[in-house]
Every structure is written in C-alpha cells, then in structure tokens.
C-alpha positions as CSV (number, residue, x, y, z in Angstrom):
1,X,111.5,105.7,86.0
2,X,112.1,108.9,87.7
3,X,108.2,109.8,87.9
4,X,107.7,106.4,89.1
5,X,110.4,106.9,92.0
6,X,109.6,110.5,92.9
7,X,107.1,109.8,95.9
8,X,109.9,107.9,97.3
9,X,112.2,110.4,97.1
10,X,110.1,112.9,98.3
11,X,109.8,110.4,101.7
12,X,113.4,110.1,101.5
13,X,114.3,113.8,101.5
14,X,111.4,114.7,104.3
15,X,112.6,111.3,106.8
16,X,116.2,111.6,106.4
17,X,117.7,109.7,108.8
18,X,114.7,108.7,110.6
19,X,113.7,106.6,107.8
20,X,112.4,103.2,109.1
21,X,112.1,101.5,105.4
22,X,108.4,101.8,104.4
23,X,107.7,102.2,100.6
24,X,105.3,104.9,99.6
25,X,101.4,103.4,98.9
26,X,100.2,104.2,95.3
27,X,96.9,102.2,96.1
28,X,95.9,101.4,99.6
29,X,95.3,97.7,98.7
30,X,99.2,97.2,98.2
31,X,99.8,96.8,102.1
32,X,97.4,93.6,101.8
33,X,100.3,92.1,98.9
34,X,103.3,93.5,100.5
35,X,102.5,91.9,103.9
36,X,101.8,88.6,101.4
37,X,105.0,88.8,100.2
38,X,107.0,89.5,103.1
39,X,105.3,86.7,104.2
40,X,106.9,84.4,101.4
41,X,110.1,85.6,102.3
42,X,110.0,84.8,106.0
43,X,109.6,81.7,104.5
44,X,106.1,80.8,105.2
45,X,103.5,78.5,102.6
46,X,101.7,80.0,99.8
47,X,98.8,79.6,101.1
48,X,98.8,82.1,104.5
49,X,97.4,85.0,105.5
50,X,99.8,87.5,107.5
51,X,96.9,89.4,108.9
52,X,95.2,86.4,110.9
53,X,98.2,84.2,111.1
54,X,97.2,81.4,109.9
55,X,99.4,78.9,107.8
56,X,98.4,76.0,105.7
57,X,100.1,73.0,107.5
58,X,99.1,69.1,107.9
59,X,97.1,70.0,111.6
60,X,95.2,73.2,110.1
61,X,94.5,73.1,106.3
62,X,93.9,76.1,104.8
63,X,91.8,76.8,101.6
64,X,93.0,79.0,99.0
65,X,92.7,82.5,98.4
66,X,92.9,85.3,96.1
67,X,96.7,85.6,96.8
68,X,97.5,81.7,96.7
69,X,95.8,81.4,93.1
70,X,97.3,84.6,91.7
71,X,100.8,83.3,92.8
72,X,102.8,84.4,90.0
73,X,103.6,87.6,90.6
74,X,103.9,87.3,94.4
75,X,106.8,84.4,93.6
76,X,108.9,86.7,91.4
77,X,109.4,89.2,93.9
78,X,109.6,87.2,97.0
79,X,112.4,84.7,95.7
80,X,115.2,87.0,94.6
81,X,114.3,89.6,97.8
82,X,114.8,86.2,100.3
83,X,117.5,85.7,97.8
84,X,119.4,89.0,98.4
85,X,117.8,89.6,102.1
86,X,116.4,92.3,101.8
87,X,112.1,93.2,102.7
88,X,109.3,93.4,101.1
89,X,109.1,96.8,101.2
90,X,112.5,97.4,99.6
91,X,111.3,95.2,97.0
92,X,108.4,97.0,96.3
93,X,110.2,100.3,96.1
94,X,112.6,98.4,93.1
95,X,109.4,96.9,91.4
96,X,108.1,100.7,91.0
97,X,111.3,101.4,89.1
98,X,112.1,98.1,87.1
99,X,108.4,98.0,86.2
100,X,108.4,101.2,84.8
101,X,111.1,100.8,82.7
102,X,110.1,97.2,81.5
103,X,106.6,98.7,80.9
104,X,107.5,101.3,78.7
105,X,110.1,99.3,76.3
106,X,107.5,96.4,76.0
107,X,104.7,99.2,74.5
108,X,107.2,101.0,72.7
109,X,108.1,97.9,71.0
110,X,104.4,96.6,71.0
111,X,103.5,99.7,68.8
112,X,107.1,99.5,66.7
113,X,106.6,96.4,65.6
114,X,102.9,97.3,63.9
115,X,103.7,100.8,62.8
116,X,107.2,100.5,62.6
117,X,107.7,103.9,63.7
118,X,110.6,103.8,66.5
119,X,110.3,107.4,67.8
120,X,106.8,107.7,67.6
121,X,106.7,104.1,69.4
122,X,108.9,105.4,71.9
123,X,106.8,108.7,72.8
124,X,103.4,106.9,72.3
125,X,104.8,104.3,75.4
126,X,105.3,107.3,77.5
127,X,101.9,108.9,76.4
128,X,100.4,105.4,77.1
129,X,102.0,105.2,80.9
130,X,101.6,109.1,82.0
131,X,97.8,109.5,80.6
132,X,97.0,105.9,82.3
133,X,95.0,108.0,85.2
134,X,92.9,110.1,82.4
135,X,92.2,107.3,80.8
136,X,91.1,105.3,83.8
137,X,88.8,108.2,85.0
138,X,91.9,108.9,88.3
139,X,94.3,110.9,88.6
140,X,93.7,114.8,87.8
141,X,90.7,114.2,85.6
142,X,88.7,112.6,88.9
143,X,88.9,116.6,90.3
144,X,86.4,117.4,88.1
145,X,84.7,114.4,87.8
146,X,84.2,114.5,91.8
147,X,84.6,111.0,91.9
148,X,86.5,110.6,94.8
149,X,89.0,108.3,93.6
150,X,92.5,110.2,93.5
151,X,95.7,107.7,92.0
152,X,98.5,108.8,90.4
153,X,100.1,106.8,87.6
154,X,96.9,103.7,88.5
155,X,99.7,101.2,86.9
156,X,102.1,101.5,89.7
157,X,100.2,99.6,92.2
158,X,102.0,97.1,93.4
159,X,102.1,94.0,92.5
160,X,98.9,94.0,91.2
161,X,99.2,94.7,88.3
162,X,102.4,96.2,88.3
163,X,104.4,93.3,87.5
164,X,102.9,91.3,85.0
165,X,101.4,94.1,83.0
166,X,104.5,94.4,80.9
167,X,103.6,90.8,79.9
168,X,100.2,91.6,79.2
169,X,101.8,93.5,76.3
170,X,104.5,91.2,75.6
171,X,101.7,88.6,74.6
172,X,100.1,91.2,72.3
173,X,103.3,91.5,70.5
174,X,103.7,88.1,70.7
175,X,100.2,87.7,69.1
176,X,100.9,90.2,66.4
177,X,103.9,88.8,65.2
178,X,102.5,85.2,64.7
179,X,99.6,86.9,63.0
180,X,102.6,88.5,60.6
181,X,104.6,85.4,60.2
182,X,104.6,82.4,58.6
183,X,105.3,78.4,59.0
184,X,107.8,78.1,61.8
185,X,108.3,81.6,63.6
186,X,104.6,82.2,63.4
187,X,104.2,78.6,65.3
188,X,106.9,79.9,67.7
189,X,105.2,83.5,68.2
190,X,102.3,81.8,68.9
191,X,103.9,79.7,71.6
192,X,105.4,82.5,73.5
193,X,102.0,84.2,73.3
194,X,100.5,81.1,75.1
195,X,103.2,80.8,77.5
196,X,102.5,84.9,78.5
197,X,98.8,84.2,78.7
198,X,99.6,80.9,80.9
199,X,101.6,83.2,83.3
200,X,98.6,85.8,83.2
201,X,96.4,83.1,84.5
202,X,98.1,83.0,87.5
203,X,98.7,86.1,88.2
204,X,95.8,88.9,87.9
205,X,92.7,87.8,86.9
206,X,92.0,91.4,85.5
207,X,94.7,91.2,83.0
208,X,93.8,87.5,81.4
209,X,90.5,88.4,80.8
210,X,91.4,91.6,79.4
211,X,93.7,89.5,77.4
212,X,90.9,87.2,76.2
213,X,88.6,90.0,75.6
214,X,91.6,91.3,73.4
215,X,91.8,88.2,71.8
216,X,89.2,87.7,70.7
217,X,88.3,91.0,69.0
218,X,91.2,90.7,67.2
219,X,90.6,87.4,65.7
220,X,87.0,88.2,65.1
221,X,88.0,91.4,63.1
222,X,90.9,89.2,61.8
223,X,88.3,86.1,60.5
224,X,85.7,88.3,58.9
225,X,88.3,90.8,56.7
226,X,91.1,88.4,55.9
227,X,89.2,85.2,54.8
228,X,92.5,84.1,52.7
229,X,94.5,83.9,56.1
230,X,91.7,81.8,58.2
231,X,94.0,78.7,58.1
232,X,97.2,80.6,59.3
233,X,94.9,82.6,61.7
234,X,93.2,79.0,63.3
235,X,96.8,77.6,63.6
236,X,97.7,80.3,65.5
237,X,94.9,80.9,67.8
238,X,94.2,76.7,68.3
239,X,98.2,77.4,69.7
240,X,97.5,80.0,72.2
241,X,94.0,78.2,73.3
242,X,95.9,75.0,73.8
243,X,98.7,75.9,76.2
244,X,95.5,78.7,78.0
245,X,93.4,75.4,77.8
246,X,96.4,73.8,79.8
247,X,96.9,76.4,82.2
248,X,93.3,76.6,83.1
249,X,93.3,73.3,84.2
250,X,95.1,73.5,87.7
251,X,93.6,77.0,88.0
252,X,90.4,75.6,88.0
253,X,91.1,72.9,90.6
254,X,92.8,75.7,92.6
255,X,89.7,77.6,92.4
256,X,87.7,74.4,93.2
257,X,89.6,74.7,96.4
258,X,88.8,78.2,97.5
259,X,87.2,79.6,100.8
260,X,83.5,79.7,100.6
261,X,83.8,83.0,101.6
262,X,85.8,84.4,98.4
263,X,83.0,85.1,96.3
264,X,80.7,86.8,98.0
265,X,84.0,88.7,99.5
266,X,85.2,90.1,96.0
267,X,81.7,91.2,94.8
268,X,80.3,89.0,92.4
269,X,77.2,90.7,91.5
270,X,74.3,89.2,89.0
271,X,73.2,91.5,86.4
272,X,72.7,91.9,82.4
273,X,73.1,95.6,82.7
274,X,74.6,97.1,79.9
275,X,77.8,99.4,81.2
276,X,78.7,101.9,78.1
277,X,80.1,104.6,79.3
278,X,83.1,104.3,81.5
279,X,86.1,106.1,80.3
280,X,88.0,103.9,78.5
281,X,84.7,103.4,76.6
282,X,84.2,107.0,75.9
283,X,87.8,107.4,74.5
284,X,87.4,104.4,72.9
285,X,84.6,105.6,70.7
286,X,85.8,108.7,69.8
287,X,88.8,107.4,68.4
288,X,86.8,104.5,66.4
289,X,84.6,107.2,64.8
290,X,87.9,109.5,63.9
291,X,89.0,105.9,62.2
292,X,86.0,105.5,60.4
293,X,85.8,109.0,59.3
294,X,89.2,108.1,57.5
295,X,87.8,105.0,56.0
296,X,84.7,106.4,54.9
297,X,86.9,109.0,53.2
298,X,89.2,106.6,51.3
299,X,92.7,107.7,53.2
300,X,92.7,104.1,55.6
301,X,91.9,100.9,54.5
302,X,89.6,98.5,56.8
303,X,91.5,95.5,56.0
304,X,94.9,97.2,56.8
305,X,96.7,94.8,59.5
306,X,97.5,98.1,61.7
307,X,94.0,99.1,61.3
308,X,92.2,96.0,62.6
309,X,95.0,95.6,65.2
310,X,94.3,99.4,66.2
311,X,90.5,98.7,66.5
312,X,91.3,95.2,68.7
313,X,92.4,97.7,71.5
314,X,89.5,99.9,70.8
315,X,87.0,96.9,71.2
316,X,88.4,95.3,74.1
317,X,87.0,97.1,76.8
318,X,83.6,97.4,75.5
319,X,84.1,93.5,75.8
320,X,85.1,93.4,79.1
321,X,82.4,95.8,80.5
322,X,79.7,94.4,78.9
323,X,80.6,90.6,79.2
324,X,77.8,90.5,81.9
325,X,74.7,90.8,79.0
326,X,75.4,87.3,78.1
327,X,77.1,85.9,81.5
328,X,74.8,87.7,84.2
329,X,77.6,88.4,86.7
330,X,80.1,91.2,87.3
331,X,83.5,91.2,88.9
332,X,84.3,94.9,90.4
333,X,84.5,96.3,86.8
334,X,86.5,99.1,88.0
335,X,89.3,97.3,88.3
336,X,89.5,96.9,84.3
337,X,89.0,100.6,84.6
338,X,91.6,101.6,86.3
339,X,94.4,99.1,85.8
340,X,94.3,97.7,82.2
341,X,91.5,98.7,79.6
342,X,93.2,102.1,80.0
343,X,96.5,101.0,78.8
344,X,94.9,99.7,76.1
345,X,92.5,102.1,75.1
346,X,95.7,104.5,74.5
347,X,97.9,101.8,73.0
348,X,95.0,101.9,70.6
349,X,94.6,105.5,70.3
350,X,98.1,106.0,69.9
351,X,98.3,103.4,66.7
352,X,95.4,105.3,65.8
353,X,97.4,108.2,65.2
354,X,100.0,107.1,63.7
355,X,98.1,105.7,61.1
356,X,95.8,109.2,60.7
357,X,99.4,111.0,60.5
358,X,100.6,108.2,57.9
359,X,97.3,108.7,56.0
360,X,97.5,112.4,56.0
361,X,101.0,112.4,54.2
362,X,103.4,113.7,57.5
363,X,106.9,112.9,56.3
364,X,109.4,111.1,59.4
365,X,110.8,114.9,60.2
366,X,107.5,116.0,60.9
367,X,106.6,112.9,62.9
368,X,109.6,113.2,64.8
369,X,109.1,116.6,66.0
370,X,105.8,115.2,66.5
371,X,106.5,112.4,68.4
372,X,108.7,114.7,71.0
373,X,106.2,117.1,72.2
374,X,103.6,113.9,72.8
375,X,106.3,113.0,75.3
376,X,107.1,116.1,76.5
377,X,103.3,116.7,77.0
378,X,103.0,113.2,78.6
379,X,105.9,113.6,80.7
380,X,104.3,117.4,81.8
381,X,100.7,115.5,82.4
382,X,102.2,112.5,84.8
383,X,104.6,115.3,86.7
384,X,101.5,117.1,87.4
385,X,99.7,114.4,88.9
386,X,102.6,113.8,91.0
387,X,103.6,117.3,92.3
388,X,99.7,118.3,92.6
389,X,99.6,115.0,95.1
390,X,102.9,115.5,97.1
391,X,101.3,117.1,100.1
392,X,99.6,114.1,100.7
393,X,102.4,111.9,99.8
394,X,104.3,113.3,102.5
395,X,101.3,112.7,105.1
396,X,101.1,109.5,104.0
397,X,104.5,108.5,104.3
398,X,105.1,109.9,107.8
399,X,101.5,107.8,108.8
400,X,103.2,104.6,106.7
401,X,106.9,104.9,108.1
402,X,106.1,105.3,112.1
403,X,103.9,102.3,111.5
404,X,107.4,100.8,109.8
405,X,109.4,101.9,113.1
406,X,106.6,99.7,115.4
407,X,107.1,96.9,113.1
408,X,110.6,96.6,114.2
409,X,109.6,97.0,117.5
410,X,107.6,93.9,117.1
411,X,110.0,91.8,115.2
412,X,112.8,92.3,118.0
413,X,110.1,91.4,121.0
414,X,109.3,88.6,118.9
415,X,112.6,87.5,119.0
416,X,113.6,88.1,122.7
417,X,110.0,86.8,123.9
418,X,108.4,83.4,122.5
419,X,104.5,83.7,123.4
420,X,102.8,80.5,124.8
421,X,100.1,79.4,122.6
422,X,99.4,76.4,123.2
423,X,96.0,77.2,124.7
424,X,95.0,79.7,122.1
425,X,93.6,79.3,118.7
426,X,95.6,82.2,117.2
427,X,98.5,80.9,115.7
428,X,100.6,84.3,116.3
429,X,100.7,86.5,119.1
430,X,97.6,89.2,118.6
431,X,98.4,92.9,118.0
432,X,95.0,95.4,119.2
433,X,96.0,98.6,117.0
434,X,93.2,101.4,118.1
435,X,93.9,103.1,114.6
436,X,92.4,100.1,112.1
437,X,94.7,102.0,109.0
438,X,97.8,101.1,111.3
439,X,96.1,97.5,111.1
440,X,96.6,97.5,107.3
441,X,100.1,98.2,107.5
442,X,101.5,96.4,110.4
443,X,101.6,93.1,108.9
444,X,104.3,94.2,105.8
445,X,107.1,94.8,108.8
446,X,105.9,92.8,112.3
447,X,105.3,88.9,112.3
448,X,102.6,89.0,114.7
449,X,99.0,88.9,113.6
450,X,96.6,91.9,114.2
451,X,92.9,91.5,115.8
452,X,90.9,93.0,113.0
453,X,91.8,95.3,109.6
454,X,89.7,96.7,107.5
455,X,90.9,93.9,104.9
456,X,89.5,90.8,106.7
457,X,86.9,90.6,103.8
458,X,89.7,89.6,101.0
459,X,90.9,86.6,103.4
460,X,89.2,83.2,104.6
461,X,87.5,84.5,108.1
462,X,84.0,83.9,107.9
463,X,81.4,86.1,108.3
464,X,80.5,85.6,112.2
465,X,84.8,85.5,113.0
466,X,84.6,89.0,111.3
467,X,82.0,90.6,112.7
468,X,83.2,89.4,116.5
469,X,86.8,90.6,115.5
470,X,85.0,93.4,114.6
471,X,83.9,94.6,117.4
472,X,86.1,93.5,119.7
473,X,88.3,95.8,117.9
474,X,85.5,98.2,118.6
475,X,84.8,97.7,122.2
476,X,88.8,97.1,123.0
477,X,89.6,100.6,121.4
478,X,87.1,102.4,123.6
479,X,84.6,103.5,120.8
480,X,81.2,103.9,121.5
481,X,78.0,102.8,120.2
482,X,77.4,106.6,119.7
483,X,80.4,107.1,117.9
484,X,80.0,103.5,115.6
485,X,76.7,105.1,114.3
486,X,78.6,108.6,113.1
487,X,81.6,106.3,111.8
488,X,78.8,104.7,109.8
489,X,76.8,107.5,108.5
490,X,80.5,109.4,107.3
491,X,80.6,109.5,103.3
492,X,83.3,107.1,102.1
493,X,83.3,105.6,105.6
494,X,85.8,102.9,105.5
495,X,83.7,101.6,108.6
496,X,80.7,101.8,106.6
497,X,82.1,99.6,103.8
498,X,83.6,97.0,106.2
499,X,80.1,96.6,107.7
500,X,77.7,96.7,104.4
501,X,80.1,96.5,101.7
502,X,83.0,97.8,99.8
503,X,80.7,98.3,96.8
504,X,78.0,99.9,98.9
505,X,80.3,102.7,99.9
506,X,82.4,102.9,96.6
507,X,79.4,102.3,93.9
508,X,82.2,102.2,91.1
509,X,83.0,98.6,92.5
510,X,79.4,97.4,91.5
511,X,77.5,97.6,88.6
512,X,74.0,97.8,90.6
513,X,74.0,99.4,94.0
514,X,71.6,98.9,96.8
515,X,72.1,102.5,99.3
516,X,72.4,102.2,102.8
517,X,69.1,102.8,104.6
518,X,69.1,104.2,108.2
519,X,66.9,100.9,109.3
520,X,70.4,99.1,109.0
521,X,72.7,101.7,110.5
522,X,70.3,101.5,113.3
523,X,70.4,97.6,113.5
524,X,74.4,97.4,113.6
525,X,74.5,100.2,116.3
526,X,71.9,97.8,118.5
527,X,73.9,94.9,117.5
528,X,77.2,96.3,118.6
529,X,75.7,97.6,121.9
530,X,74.2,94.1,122.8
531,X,78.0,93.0,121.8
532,X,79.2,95.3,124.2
533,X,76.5,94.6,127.4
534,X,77.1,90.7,126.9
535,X,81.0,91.1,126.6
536,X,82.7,88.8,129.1
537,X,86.4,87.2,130.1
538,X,85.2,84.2,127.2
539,X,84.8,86.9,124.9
540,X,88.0,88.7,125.7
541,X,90.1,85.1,126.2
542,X,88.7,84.2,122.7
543,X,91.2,86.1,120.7
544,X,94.1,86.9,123.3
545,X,95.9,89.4,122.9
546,X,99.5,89.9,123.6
547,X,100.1,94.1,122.3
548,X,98.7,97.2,122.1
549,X,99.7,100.0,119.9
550,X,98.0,103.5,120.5
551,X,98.3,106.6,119.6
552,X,100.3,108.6,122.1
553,X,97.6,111.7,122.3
554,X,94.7,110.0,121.7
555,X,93.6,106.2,123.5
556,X,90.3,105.6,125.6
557,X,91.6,102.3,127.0
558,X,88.9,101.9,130.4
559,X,87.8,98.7,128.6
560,X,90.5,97.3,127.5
561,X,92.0,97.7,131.3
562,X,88.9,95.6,132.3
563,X,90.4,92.1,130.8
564,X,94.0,93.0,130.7
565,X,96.9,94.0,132.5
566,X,99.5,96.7,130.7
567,X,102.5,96.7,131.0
568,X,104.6,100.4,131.0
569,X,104.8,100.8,127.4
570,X,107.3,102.1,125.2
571,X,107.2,105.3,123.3
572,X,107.9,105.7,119.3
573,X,107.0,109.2,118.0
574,X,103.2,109.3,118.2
575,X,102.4,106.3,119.3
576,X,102.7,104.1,122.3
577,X,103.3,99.7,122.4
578,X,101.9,98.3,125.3
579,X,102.7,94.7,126.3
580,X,99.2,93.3,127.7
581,X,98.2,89.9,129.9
582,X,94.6,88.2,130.3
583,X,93.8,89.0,133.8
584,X,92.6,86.5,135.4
C-alpha cells in the first residue's frame, strides 16, 4: 500500500499547499477513465463521452462504447464517490491504495489455499505484485530491453484493471476450491466462480479472456489426468459456463449496439501468426521445464492437484497469445502483457516453488526464512522502480496538477456563465487547448468538452469528424504545415500515431505492423495545407468555441485571432484561459 501511494506522496510533499487535487498517472490512458467517471458522478448516463460532450438522451442516441460495455468497474467507483462527494480524482488516488491491499490478500489466499503455506503465500503475493513490471516486459527490465515502454507497478492503472483484478483471482480460488470440494460447497464454489466471471464480463475484456484462457487449461489438464473426477469436474465447469453463458447474453446485445467505429478504433488485426515469445511466455517456459525436470526425476507427481493447478497459470498465456492461429484476429495483445498474464505467470511461478522447496525436503523454518527475503527482495525490486522514476513523477505531476487548477477555473465560469447553444451542434461549451496532453486531462476536472485529444480514436467520432477536429486543432494552435511534417517523422510521435495508428507507432499493440512510408507523411502534410488554404468562418463556426487555454510563454495565436475575438485572459502559473467569441 505504501509503494502503491508513494508517487502521491511524492506530489504531495513537492505541491504543498498549491495542490489543486490531481492524482498521479501510472498509465496515460487513465485520464480517458477518470474523466468517465467523474462523468458518472456529475450525474450524467452511461453511455457519454466527456471529451466530445455528447450524452445519450431521447433527441441524440448514442451507441455504446468501450466504457459503456465495461461498466462494472466504472459504477463501483463512481457511486460511493457521488455518494461521499468527493472527485474522481480523489477516488482514484483511494482505488491505488484499497486495490493494493485487496490485491495482495486475494493472491495470498489464492496460493494458501493450494499449497497451504501461509507465510510463503503471504511473500509470494508481494513477489507476484512488485515483479508485475518484469514479468510484463515494463518497468526496470524495459531499460535494457530499449523498448520504450517505462510503468511502474503495470497493475496500478486505474481502473483498468486495477479494480477488478483482485476478482480475477478471487474466481481462481473460487474455481480451485469447487475443484477440491464436494456435493454442496463444491456446487456453491462453483457459483461464486460464475458470479466473478459474470462481473469480469463487464468489466475488462482482458481479464475474462484471460480467465477463459485459464479455464480452460485447467480443466483440460484436469480431464486428461484425473479421469475418476470427470463427473465432479463437468458439474462444476457446466456451473461456471452457465451463469458466463448468461452474462454473455446482454453483453452481446450491448456489443451489437456499438459505434461502427470501435473496431477498427481498438486494433483488430487479422492474422494466424504464431506470438511465442513475449515475456510472460519466456518465464513461463522456464519454469514448466524446471517442473518437468522434477517430474522426470520422480520428486513431483504430474497428477498432483497443486501441480496441474501450477501448470494452468503457466499455460494461460501461451493461450491467450496464440488464440489468433485458430481465430485469425488479434486484440492489442500487449495489453495481456502488461496487465494480467503477468500476474499469472508469477502466481504460477511462485506455486512452482513452493512445490520444488516441498519436493526438495525444506522444513517450515527454512521456508519461513525463505519466504521473508522473497518479500524483502520483492519489496527492494518495486521500491526501485519507484524511486528510479520519481524525477519524472514529479514532472508529471506539476504538468497534471496546473491542468487540475484550470479545471476549476472552468467549473466556476461554467457556473457563473451558461453558454447559448442552441445554434451549435456541440452539446458543451468547446475548450481549444494548444498543448493536446492538456487535452487529455482537462476533461477529469472541467465540464466543458475539448476540440480534439489525442484519445478521440477510443470514442464514437467518426473518421472525417476526427480528422477535421484534427486540424482545426492544428490550424487554431498556430502550427504549421512545416512543423505537422517534423511532428510526424518524431519517433514515438503521439501525432504520428493519432494520424496512422496507435499500433503503427507503438508495434507492441499489433501483432503485424505495416511502417510508415514517407509517401504518406507527405500526403497528410498536403492534406493539412489544403485544410488550412480552404479554411473559412463555416469551418471555424462548425465547432465553436467558447475557451482557450495556452501556455503563458509559448502561443502562436495570428489564426485563431482571424475567427475570434479574445477576451483579456486570466493567468494560472504557466498558462493563460482566454474567453473567445465567433466574430462575425
């Protein structure tokens, strides 16, 4: 809890008083849920998006989106945060710490309750949570690996999958326990195990597939070896497939209901290309050839219960990976990478272990003393992560928290001033923010909408909508065509993957990857300068905008001062809100 809470600290310490109540970002992509969220609790409709505005009423149906489907865990923060009135951002800050303590009891009793082994259970939760950025290929290990993709403690992000992954593992206790019992109490084990994977359904789609994936290795190892329990063992899985079976129904009919634009947006790509050596995999392996290296030698039994529930873990994500071989499509695998086949690759790993110490003859003291330097090693690996990453912490939270302060800035105007829009098609007053990673953030503290963010491809705004808010954005800001091209050319350009793809620019996202040729650089650059020749009072009245924010040292507004009228603006550290009219 304390590792988890130490980036916020270290913003509370270096604010102080000037603190203006934003949480600290483990993942850039939790501004997009926190601004959902905060939505919920203003007391908008499930299905919204706070970055365009736009609300699912009677007069403007809206379809549904990754958010609205994955409602679960969205609901359990927004109710009891309207509930006790306080912000999404407060909320996420007490997620981090009631998710990291509801994370490591449920793996601590996960491995317990097959090993029964409560101090190595207890050290192999900790080893489980503080190697999670190893294991996923982030973290420390990515400095060598040049990969580009820096994230401390990878479970933290908020709320996905933050806070339902402790119910990924209750449902593989669940599931191990009505594989262990009989009659009644395995009937009821098995019920609570469907219930968890019903939740799941409806709440990351990472996690239930990883929990299917898990599933099912663990009945096929179960079937093969322990033939005399098929009738329990079909009892139990009909159980869980029933009430998953159930909740699949209205998540298919929400999913029916989508915006045509949600798959191509979240990177469905078709291939049957095997994909064997991600990290998870690698650990994986090593670890199954350790176990059979024990087997082969007589000291562990195949048909052990631990063993095969060990090697479910192991399997998993070579399931998940690989799914595409038979399917032909693939989902941003990374995000099993780095957010769930890592947890359990070392939950098996760790029961791994325990049963290599068992086999091996270590008596409890010896385990003990074992069990405390894994933690004190974990604990050691996850406080490195964090203290070798602080520097950027802190830039990051002074970036995050004088975005916080114009929040409020907006939230009072937009309670002194109502904005006429009856004429516009924007159902919220516009915000133009000249730096698009302000854009990202805005929405989690003002109620106003924002032009364009570099998130418009995970909400329903269709391809032309984004590429005119695009530039717009573009032309508004004072950024030339000259300037567009370098933006696009930069390695990791965020600009770059708004305009070609996310996958394009981050090839971990896809399993097959198509470069970026200079032919179409060349034909966004010419596409943006006709944009910016043909622009007009239409063009600017389209999308109206009613604020400004800029940064104080740095704005190239001539353009913008073409189609609107500023008015003095008011000044919050380094940047500067301008209230702006259409001219006429």
């Amino acid at each position: 809890m304390l590792l988890c809470l130490y980036p916020q600290i270290v913003m509370w310490v270096e604010r102080g008083r000037d603190w203006k109540g934003a949480y600290v970002q483990v993942n850039g992509d939790e501004w997009l849920y926190s601004a959902y969220v905060q939505a919920l609790i203003d007391g908008r409709p499930r299905k919204n998006d706070p970055y365009t505005g736009r609300d699912d009423t009677p007069q403007t149906p809206q379809p549904e989106s990754v958010f609205s489907i994955q409602f679960v865990p969205a609901y359990l923060i927004a109710i009891p945060a309207r509930l006790l009135g306080i912000s999404a951002s407060v909320a996420f800050i007490a997620l981090g710490i009631i998710v990291s303590f509801a994370l490591c009891l449920t793996l601590a009793w996960l491995v317990n309750g097959v090993m029964a082994a409560r101090e190595f259970a207890t050290s192999a939760a900790v080893f489980t949570i503080c190697f999670g950025g190893f294991a996923g290929g982030v973290g420390l290990v990515s400095l060598w690996s040049n990969s580009g993709q820096y994230y401390f403690l990878p479970f933290m992000r908020r709320y996905e999958p933050a806070a339902m992954l402790p119910v990924f593992f209750l449902f593989c206790s669940f599931t191990w326990r009505a594989l262990r019992s009989t009659g009644w109490p395995a009937f009821r084990w098995a019920l609570l195990a469907g219930l968890a994977l019903a939740l799941l359904v409806f709440s990351y789609l990472y996690l239930w597939t990883m929990a299917i994936a898990w599933l099912f290795s663990l009945f096929a190892l179960w079937f093969v070896l322990h033939r005399q329990a098929q009738r329990s063992l079909l009892i139990v899985l009909s159980t869980i497939m029933i009430i998953f079976g159930l909740a699949m129904v209205p998540y298919v009919w929400l999913l029916a209901k989508r915006s045509s634009t949600l798959e191509t947006d979240q990177k469905l790509t078709a291939s049957h290309t095997p994909d064997l050596f991600r990290m998870p995999e690698v650990i994986a392996l090593a670890t199954i050839l350790l176990l059979v290296l024990f087997i082969m030698r007589k000291r562990v039994k195949l048909r052990q219960p631990e063993v095969l529930m060990a090697l479910s873990f192991l399997l998993a994500p070579f399931v998940v990976f690989n799914q595409q071989i038979v399917t032909g499509r693939s989902l941003q695998p990374f995000h099993f990478q780095m957010f769930i086949s890592n947890y359990v690759v070392l939950v098996g790993v760790a029961l791994v272990a325990l049963i290599v110490l068992q086999a091996v003859g270590s008596n409890k003291n010896r385990l003990s003393k074992l069990a405390f330097w894994i933690a004190v090693l974990s604990l050691w690996w996850g406080s490195m992560e964090l203290l070798i990453h602080t520097r950027v912490i802190l830039r990051e939270s002074r970036f995050s928290d004088s975005v916080a302060a114009i929040g409020q800035l907006l939230k009072q105007q937009s309670q002194l001033h109502h904005t006429d829009l009856s004429q516009s098609e924007n159902p919220r007053p516009l915000v133009l923010t000249t730096d698009y990673e302000a854009s990202i953030i805005l929405p989690t503290f003002a109620p106003q909408a924002v032009l364009w963010s570099p998130n418009f491809d995970f909400i329903n705004v269709t391809q032309e909508e984004r590429r005119d808010r695009l530039y717009k954005f573009l032309y508004l800001s004072g950024v030339s065509a000259d300037t567009f091209k370098r933006a696009l050319k930069a390695p990791m350009s965020t600009m770059a993957a708004v305009t070609f793809g996310h996958e394009r620019v981050l090839p971990d996202l896809a399993v097959k990857v198509t470069p970026i040729a200079e032919d179409e650089i060349n034909q966004k650059v010419a596409e943006y300068e006709s944009f910016c020749l043909g622009f007009n009072r239409d063009i600017a009245a389209k999308h109206t905008l009613s604020y400004v924010v800029v940064p104080a040292s740095d704005a190239h507004l001539e353009n913008l001062d073409r189609w609107y009228e500023r008015g003095e603006g008011e000044r919050i550290k380094d940047w500067i809100v301008y209230a702006v009219k259409l001219r006429p």
